[in-house]
C-alpha positions in Angstrom: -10.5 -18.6 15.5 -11.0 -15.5 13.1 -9.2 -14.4 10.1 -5.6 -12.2 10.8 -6.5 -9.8 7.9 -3.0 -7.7 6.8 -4.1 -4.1 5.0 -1.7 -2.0 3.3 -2.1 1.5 2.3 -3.5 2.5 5.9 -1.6 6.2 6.2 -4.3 7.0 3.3 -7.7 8.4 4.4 -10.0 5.2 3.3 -7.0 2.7 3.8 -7.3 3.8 7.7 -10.5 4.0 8.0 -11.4 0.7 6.4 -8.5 -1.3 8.8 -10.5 0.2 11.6 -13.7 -0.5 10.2 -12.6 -4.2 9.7 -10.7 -4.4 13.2 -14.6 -4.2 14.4 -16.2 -6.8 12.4 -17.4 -10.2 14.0 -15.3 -13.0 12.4 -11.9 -10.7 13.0 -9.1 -11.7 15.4 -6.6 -9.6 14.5 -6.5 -6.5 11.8 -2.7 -5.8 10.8 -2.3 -2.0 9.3 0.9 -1.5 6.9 2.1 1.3 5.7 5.7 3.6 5.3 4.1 6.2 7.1 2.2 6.2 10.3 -2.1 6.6 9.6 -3.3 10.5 10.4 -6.2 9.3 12.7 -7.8 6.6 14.7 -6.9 2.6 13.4 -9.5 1.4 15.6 -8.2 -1.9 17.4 -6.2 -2.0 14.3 -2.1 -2.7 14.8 0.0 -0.8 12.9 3.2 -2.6 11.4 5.5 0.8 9.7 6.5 -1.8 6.8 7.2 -0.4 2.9 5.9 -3.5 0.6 8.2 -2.4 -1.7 10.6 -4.1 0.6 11.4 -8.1 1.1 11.0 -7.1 4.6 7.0 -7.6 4.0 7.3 -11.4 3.6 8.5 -12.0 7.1 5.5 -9.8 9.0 2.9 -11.9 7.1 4.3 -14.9 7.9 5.2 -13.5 11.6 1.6 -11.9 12.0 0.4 -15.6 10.5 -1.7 -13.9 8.3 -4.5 -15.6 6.4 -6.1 -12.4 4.5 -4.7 -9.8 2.6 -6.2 -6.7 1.2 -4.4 -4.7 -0.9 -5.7 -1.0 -0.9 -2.2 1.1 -1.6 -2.7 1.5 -5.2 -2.1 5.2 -5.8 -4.0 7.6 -7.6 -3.0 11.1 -6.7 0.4 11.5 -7.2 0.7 14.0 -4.5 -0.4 11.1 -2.6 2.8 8.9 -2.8 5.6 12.4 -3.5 5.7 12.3 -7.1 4.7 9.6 -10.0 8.0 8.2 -10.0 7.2 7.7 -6.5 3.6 6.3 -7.1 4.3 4.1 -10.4 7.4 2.4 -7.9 4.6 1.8 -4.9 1.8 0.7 -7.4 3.9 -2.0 -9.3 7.1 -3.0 -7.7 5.2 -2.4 -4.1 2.2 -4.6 -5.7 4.5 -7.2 -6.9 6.6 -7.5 -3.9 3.6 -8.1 -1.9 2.2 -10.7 -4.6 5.8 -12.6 -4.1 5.3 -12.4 -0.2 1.9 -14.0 -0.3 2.8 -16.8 -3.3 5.4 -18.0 -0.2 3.2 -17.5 2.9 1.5 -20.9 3.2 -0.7 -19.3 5.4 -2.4 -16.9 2.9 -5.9 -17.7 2.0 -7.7 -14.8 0.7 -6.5 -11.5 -1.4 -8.8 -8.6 -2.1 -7.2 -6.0 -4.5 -8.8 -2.3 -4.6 -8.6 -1.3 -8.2 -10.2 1.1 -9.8 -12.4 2.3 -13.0 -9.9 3.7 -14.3 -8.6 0.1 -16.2 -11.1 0.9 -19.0 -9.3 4.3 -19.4 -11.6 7.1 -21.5 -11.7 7.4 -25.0 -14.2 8.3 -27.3 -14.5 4.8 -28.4 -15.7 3.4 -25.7 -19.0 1.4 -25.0 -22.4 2.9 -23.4 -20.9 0.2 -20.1 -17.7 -1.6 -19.9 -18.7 -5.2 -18.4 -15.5 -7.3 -16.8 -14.6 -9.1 -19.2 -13.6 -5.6 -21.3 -10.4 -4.1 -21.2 -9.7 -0.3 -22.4 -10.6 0.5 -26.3 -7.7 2.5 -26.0 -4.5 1.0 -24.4 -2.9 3.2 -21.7 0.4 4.7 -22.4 1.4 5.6 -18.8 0.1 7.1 -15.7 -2.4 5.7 -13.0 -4.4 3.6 -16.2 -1.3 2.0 -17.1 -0.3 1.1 -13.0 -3.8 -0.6 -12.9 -3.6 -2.5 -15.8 -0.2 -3.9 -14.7 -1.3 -4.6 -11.1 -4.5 -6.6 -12.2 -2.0 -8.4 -14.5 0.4 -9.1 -12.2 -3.1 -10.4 -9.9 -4.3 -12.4 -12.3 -0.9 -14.4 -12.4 -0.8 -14.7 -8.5 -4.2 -16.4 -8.9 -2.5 -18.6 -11.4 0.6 -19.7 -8.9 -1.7 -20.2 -6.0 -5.4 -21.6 -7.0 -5.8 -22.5 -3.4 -5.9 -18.7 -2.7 -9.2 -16.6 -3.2 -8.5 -13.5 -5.4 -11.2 -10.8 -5.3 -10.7 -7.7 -7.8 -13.4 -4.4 -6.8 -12.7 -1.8 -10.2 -14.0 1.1 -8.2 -15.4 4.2 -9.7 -14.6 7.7 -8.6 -14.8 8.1 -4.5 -16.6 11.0 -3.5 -17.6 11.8 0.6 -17.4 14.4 3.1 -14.6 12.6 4.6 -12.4 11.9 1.9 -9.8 13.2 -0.5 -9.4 11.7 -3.9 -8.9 13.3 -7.3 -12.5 13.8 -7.8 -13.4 15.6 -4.9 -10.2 17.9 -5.3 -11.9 18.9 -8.8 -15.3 19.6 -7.1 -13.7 21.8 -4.7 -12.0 24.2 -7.1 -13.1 28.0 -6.8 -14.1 27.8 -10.5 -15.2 24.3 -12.0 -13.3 23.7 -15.4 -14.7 21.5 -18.2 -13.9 20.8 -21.9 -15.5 23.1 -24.4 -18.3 21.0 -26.0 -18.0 17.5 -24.0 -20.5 16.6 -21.1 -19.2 13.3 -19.9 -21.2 10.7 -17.8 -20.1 9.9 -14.4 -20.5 7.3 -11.8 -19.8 8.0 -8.3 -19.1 5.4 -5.1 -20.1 6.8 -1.7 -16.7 6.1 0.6 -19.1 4.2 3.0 -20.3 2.0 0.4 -16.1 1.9 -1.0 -15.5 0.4 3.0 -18.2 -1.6 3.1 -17.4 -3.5 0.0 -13.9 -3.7 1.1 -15.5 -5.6 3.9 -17.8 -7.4 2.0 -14.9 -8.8 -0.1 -13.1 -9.6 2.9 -15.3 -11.6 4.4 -17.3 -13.4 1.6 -15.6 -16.4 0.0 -17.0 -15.0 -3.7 -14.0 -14.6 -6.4 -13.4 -13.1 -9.2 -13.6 -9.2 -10.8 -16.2 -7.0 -10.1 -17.3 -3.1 -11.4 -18.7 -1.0 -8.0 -20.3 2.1 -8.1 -23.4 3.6 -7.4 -26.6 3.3 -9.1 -27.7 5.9 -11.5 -25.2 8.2 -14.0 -25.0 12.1 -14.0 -23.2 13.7 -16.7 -20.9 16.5 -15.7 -23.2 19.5 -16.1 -25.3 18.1 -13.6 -23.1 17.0 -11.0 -21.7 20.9 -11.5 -25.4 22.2 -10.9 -26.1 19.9 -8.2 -23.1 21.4 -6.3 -23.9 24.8 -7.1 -20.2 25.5 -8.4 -19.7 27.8 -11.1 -17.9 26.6 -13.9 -16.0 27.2 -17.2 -15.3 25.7 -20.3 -12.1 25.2 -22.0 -11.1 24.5 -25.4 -9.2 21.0 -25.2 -5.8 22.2 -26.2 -5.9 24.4 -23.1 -6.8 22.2 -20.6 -3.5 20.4 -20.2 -1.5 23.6 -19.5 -4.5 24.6 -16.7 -4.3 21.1 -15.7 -0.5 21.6 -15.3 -0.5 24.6 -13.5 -3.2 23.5 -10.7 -1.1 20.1 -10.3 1.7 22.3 -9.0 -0.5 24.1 -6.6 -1.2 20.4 -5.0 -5.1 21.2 -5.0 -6.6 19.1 -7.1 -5.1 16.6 -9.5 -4.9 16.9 -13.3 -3.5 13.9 -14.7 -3.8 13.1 -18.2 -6.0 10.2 -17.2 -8.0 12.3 -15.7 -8.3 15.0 -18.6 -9.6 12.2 -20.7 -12.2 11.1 -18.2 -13.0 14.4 -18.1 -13.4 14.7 -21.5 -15.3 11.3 -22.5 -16.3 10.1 -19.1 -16.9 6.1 -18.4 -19.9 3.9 -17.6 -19.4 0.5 -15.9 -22.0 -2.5 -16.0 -22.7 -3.2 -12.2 -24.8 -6.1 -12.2 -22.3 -9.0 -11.6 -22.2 -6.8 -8.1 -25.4 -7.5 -7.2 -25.7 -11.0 -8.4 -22.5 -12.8 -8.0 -20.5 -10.4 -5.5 -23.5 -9.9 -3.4 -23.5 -6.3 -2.8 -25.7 -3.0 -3.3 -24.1 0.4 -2.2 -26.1 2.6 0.2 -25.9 5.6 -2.0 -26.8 6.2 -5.8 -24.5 8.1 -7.9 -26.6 11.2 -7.3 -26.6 11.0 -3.4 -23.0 10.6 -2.8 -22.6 14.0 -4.6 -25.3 15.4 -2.5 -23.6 14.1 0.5 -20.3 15.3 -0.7 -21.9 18.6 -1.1 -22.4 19.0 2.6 -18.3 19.1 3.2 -18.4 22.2 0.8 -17.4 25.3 2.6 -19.9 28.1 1.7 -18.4 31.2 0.3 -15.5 29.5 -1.1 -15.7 31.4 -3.8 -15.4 35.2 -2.6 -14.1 38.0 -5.2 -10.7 37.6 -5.0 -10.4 33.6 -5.2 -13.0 34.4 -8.8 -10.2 37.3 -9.8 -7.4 35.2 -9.1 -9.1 31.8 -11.0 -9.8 34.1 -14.4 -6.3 35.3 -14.2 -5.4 31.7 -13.7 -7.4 30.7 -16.5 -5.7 33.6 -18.8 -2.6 32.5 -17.8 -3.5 28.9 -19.0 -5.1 30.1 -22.5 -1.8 32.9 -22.7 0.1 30.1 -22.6 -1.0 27.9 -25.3 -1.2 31.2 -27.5 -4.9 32.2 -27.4 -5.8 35.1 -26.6 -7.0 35.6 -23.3 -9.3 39.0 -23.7 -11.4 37.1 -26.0 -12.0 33.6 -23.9 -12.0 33.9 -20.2 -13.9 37.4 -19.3 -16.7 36.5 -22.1 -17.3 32.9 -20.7 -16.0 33.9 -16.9 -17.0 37.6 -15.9 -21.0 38.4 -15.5 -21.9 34.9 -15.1 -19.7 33.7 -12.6 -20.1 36.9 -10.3 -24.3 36.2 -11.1 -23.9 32.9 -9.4 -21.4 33.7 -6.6 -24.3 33.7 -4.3 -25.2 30.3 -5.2 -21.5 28.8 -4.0 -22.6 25.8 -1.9 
């Protein structure tokens, strides 16, 4: 008989798509999709349970659904994504630590796969050339997204404590990019104008949403344990990514980018957290060899070709004369606000070189 595999997070784009994917797989009986709200697109032979882990409620469908595997993909980035970060921080924790109490008393439960994320080494200027596993952040996170992940590997850690005869897998996933998806990242790559901190060019490492499914999969599957760093070979730092794409950019001093980051946030387009400023600012490099040697697994796609791929889903044009005018007067706003004056930063840095490379707007 196969595994009954119970994924949460599926009304997400790459929660759906992976209960799908795994509904497919050789080795799967039954695949069963959880979420408050219904998925936006085909589950496969996926069922769909509405269920809010949050609530006791999700101890009795694992143990109804005699669940064996559990994959825990709801941990929320955007806070868009979840209707505000009271919201998310309430779905990331208490929704993470309702379902780890739910599994500690299913005697059924054999296997839990948790999809974190990169972003438990945070950004700071003192961090290493590659954060390995066993490092934590050189600069402790005082809220936010960070601070979610840090708590729900925590509160992981423990579950593997309580329950030893359960396998707990841990993927830290860098930054998803893909045609098909919408995370934080590509949100920021689809801005009219790119913004970027005045005299930082961070490093970035990018993991293809294919490859983010299929080690979602892999983890699922395997009967290897422990924490591992994913992401695609190879690094680009910022400028280049920026160049690959063909997207214009600007730079801003630091002390303006929060009140830009701010004022895009509220336009729900891309998301400017200040998690996301830092990494931004100091970017983050992860070792990825205990991926290919213990875990098993080697993505698809370098860094570099799931930005290329990305690039594909960019609509060309996007950045016509009156999305550029409206962007500076954006960006003036931003500078106004902080009390620099506008005349003297955004039509120097913004004017004759971003309407020079309009034509190169892929």
């Amino acid at each position: 008989m196969g595994h009954v595999v119970l994924v949460t997070g599926v009304a997400g784009d790459l929660g759906r798509r992976f209960a799908a994917q795994l509904s497919g797989s050789p080795g799967i009986d039954r695949v069963v999709a959880v979420d408050v709200l219904p998925p936006r697109g085909d589950l496969g032979k996926a069922h769909f349970v509405r269920a809010d882990i949050r609530n006791p409620v999700i101890a009795k469908v694992i143990v109804r659904e005699r669940v064996d595997t559990v994959v825990h993909a709801s941990v929320a980035a955007t806070p868009a994504a979840a209707g505000g970060r009271s919201s998310t921080k309430e779905l990331n924790v208490i929704g993470t630590m309702q379902l780890l109490a739910a599994c500690q008393q299913a005697p059924d439960v054999r296997k839990l796969v948790l999809k974190s994320n990169a972003a438990f080494y945070g950004a700071s200027h003192r961090d290493p050339a590659k954060f390995t596993e066993g490092m934590t952040a050189k600069r402790l996170a005082g809220g936010g997204f960070a601070k979610d992940v840090s708590e729900v590997e925590s509160y992981t850690r423990g579950f593997a404590r309580r329950r030893p005869d359960v396998d707990v897998t841990t993927l830290r996933l860098a930054n998803v990019i893909g045609p098909r998806i919408t995370t934080a990242m590509s949100g920021y790559f689809r801005l009219p104008v790119v913004p970027t901190v005045l005299g930082h060019n961070p490093r970035l490492q990018l993991l293809h949403e294919q490859d983010a499914l299929d080690v979602l999969e892999h983890a699922t599957l395997s009967e290897v344990t422990g924490t591992y760093n994913v992401a695609g070979d190879g690094v680009l730092t910022l400028a280049q990514a920026v160049r690959r794409l063909g997207r214009p950019s600007i730079p801003l001093p630091g002390f303006a980018v929060p009140s830009f980051g701010s004022a895009i946030r509220q336009t729900k387009v891309a998301d400017f957290s200040p998690e996301q400023v830092a990494f931004l600012t100091y970017g983050r490099g992860m070792d990825t060899t205990r991926m290919r040697t213990m875990l098993g697994f080697e993505p698809r796609y370098t860094t570099a070709e799931a930005l290329d791929d990305f690039a594909t889903s960019l609509t060309p044009g996007l950045l016509g004369p009156d999305r550029l005018r409206a962007a500076e007067h954006a960006l003036a706003g931003a500078l106004h606000a902080v009390g620099t004056p506008a005349r003297s930063s955004v039509p120097a840095t913004t004017g004759p070189a971003l309407l020079g490379r309009e034509g190169h707007d892929g």
